[in-house]
C-alpha positions as CSV (number, residue, x, y, z in Angstrom):
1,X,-30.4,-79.1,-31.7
2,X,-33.7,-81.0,-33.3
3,X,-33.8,-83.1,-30.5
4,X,-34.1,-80.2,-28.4
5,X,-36.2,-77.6,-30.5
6,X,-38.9,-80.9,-30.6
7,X,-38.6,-81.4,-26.9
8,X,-39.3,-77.5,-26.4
9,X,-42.5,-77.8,-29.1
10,X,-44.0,-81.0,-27.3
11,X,-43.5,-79.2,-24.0
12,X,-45.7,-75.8,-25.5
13,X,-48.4,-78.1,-26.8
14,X,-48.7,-79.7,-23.3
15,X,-49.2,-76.8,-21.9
16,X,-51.9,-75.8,-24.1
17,X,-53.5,-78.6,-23.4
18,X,-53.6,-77.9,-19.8
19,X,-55.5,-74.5,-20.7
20,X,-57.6,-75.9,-22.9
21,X,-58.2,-79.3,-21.5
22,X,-58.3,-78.2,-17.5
23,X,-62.1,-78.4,-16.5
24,X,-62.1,-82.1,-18.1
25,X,-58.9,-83.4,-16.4
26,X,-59.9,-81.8,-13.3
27,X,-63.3,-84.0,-13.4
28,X,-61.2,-87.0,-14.1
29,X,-58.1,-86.4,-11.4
30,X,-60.2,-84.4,-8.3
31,X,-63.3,-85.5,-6.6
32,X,-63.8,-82.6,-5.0
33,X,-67.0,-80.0,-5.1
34,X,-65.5,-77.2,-5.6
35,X,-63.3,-77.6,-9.1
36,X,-63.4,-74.2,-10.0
37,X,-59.6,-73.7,-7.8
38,X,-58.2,-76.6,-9.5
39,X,-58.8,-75.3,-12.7
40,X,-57.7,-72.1,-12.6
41,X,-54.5,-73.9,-10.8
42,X,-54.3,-75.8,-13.9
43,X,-54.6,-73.5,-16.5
44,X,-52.2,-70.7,-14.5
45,X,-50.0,-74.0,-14.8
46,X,-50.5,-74.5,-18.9
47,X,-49.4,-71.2,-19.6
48,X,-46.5,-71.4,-17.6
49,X,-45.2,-74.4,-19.3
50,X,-46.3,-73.4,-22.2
51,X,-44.3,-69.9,-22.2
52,X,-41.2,-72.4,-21.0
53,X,-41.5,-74.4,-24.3
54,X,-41.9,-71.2,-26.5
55,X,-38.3,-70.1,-24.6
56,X,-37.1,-73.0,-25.5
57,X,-38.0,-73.2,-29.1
58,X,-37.1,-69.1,-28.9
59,X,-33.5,-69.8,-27.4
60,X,-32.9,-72.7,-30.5
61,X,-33.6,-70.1,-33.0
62,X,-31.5,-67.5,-31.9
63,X,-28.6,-69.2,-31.6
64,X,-28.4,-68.4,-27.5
65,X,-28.5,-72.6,-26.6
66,X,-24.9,-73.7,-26.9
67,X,-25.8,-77.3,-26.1
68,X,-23.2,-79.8,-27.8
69,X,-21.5,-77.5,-28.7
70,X,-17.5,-78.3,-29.5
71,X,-16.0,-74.9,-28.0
72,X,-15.6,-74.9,-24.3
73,X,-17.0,-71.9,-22.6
């Protein structure tokens, strides 16, 4: 369950770094004029992976992730 719950927390941080980070990556991946889409894109895109990895390390907490677990369901 580590392995997982550490999976979950790198998953949240990389999705904060989209929000915070999204007008300098979009400098360095799009050549385009108009950035301003792409970063909005981006950050709409950090917050949803970072709400994924906060389920994740939400769902190790509680119990609800029966991963390896040795009863069959």
């Amino acid at each position: 369950m580590k392995i997982v719950a550490i999976i979950g927390t790198i998953v949240l941080m990389i999705g904060i770094i989209c929000i915070y980070d999204a007008r300098q990556i979009t400098k360095k991946i799009f050549s385009f004029g108009d950035q301003n889409e792409a970063v909005f894109a981006l950050k709409i895109t950090g917050f949803i992976i970072s709400i994924i990895g906060r389920i994740i390390n939400y769902a190790i907490k509680k119990g609800l992730v029966f991963l390896w677990s040795k009863k069959s369901y």
